[in-house]
C-alpha positions, 0 to 999 in steps of 0.5 A: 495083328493077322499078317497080310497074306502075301499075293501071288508074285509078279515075274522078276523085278516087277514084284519089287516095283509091285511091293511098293504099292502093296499098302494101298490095297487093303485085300490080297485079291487086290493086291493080286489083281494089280499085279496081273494087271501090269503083267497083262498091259505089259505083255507084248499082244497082237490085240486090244488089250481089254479085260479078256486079253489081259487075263488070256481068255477069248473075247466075249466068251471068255468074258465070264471066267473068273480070271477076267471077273476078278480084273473086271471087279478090281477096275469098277467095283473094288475099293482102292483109291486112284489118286493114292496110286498116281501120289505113289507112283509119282513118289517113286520117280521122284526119290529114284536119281535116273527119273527126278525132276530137276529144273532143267526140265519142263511140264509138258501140256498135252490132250488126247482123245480116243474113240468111245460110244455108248451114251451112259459112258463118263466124259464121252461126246462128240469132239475132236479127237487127236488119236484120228484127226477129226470129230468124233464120239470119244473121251479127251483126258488133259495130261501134265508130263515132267520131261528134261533130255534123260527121261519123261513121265506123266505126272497127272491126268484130267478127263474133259467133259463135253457140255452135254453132261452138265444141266447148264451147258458151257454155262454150268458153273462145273463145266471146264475147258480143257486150258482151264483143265490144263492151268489147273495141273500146272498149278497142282504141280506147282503146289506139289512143288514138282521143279521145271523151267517153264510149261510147254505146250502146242499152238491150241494153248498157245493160242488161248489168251487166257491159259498163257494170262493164267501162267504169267499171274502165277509167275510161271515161265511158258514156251508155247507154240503159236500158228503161222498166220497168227496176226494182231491189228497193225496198220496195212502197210506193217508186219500183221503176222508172224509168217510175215515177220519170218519171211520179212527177215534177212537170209542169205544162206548159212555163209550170210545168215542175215538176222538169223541165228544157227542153233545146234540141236543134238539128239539121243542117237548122237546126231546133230541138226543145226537149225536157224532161230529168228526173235522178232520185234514186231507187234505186241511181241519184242526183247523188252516185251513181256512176251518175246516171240521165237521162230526156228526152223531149218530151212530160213529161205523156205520156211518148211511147214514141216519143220518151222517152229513159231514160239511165244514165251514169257521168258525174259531176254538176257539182261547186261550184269547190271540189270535188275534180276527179272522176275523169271530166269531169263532164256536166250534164243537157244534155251527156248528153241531147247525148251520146246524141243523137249515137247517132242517126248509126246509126239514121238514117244507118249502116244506110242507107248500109250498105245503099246499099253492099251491105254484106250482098250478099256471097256468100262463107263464109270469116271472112277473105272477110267481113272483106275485104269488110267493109273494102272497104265501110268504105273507100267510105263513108269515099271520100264523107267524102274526095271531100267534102272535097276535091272539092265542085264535082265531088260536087254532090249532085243534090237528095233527096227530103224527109227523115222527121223525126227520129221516123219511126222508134219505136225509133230514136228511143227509142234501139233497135233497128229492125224490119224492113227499113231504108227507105233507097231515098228517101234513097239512091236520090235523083239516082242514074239507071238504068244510070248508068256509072262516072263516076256514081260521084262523084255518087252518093257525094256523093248518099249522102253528102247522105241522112246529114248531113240526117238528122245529130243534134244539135249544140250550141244557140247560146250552150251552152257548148263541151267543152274542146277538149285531147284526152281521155286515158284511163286505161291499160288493165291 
């Protein structure tokens, strides 16, 4: 048999990441190719990071000089499968002790959408898309991400298609919605046999009867957010709404807390809030319910838009000892407003890093170029988790910018979506000099790698007890 060529190598210990891939491509010129592209999305750059950035050649002109056809051949036309890069990747993370999932964690449920035009473009249309805050003509991908207190990773990614692509509309029996996209990744997950606590999401799939229905048939555990003026038929005289029962509830100051609870969150960079969480027994929501309703917020007597938290969850309250074993591990008000907090990892990080990335600087139209992107992105995300591990003397990160607290961001701190554009040049910009060459590559990994783990979510106060550590078995799927 003909030995394989070897490709060009990747600087440092990018080449040692790159070699695990390397049986997946069947051609050295792949091989090569995949290595340039992680160099190129990796590199600190002042633009886009289309095709002609990546290969250092000047837009438009440069768009014919055989360094870019090559990565341009290599995304749309070379023959390499997509999927089998994602299983790898996710492989890979899974046998490393710093990033494998353990069932302390959650599956975090997230969408994003960035602008696209051109009418042959896959999975473009008008709708709302969250990287701007309103409608416009772009693509919405559905992700899956695993996330506990130490690290996070996407864990796979589905395009939305609007209803325009299909013959039927709505009514083809193809068109999806993004839930449906949604419980679909769950339940891969769970047939991957990928451990968490419980799926996590924002009030647009807290708000969908039939996502939260689909999670409770599977036997998984969900904390998902809902709307303040989220309401149910009661009579006129009752409580009708959850910002009702928030406010309804006794507070006399932290000395005389009344119905609420403080819980102590505490952060990556060592700080620690204390919070208030409420659980409320009103409507269909209750202790002894199948699903319990948890609002935490730091300020009982204001309720802050900005940081007051509406969470509904299928986890079943702590039970005495002698209580027959619930279904689900049950979650004191603690571990849910735990539980949530970990989502924190998509809106101060994820979309951050994506952007760093170049997540959405690609400039191809076919579903498999996308995807193939997409993956390529993952797997450099996933290279600073790696370099991290294995090379910290080498990855130092140059010092950052200070980080905005945790609440800069209203939405995000109340668990949805943000408008306009992401700020992530202080973060990822920081230490990542002009024109820097390859050898950059390293630093600036570590460098976007340091902007995530200072704007990390809670872990567990001292002295809060531990979930068990045994993997979490969910039910089989029918």
């Amino acid at each position: 048999m003909t030995q394989r060529q070897a490709a060009a190598p990747a600087p440092g210990p990018l080449e040692a990441y790159a070699q695990s891939f390397d049986d997946l491509f069947d051609r050295r010129n792949q091989r090569e190719a995949f290595r340039r592209y992680l160099e190129g999305v990796l590199l600190p750059a002042e633009r886009n990071k289309t095709l002609t950035a990546l290969a250092n050649a000047e837009p438009i002109v440069g768009a014919q000089q055989a360094r870019v056809q090559s990565l341009q051949w290599f995304l749309s036309e070379s023959t390499w499968d997509a999927a089998a890069l994602h299983a790898r990747r996710v492989a890979l993370l899974r046998s490393d002790p710093a990033t494998a999932p353990e069932a302390a964690g959650v599956l975090v449920i997230d969408e994003t959408g960035d602008r696209k035009w051109g009418r042959k473009t896959a999975h473009v249309g008008r709708q709302y898309l969250g990287s701007i805050g309103k409608v416009d003509s772009g693509v919405v991908t559905v992700s899956a991400l695993w996330a506990d207190a130490r690290v996070y990773w996407p864990l796979a990614i589905e395009p939305f298609t609007p209803k325009q692509h299909f013959g039927r509309g709505m009514n083809d029996p193809a068109y999806r919605t993004k839930p449906q996209i949604a419980l679909a990744l769950v339940q891969q997950a769970v047939r991957d046999d990928i451990p968490f606590r419980a799926v996590v999401a924002d009030s647009f799939y807290g708000e969908n009867d039939a996502f939260r229905s689909g999670l409770h048939q599977l036997g998984i555990g969900y904390v998902l957010a809902l709307r303040p003026s989220h309401a149910w038929w009661a009579p006129v005289e009752t409580t009708g709404s959850l910002a009702a029962a928030a406010a309804a509830a006794a507070w006399d100051g932290a000395d005389a807390p009344g119905d609420w609870q403080p819980v102590t969150r505490t952060f990556r960079d060592g700080h620690r809030e204390t919070w208030w969480a409420l659980e409320v027994t009103v409507g269909p929501y209750g202790p002894t319910k199948r699903q319990r309703v948890v609002i935490a917020t730091t300020d009982p007597a204001t309720l802050p838009d900005l940081t007051t938290w509406y969470l509904v969850t299928n986890l079943p309250a702590p039970e005495p000892a002698s209580a027959p074993a619930p279904v689900l591990p049950p979650a004191d008000v603690t571990e849910v407003v735990r539980l949530y907090g970990l989502r924190n990892w998509v809106e101060q990080s994820y979309k951050q890093v994506k952007g760093a990335l170049g997540w959405s600087a690609y400039q191809v139209r076919s579903d498999r170029a996308m995807r193939r992107h997409w993956a390529l992105v993952c797997c450099a995300f996933s290279f600073c988790w790696w370099a991290n591990d294995r090379n910290p003397a080498v990855t130092a990160p140059v010092p950052l910018p200070p980080v905005p607290p945790t609440t800069a961001d209203p939405l995000a701190a109340r668990g949805e979506k943000a408008a306009g554009r992401d700020a992530t040049t202080g973060v990822v910009a920081g230490g990542a000099a002009a024109g820097a060459g390859v050898a950059r590559t390293l630093g600036h990994a570590q460098t976007l790698l340091a902007g995530v783990v200072r704007a990390a979510p809670t872990t567990r106060a001292p002295g809060t007890a531990r979930p068990a550590r045994p993997r979490v078995r969910h039910p089989p799927l029918r």
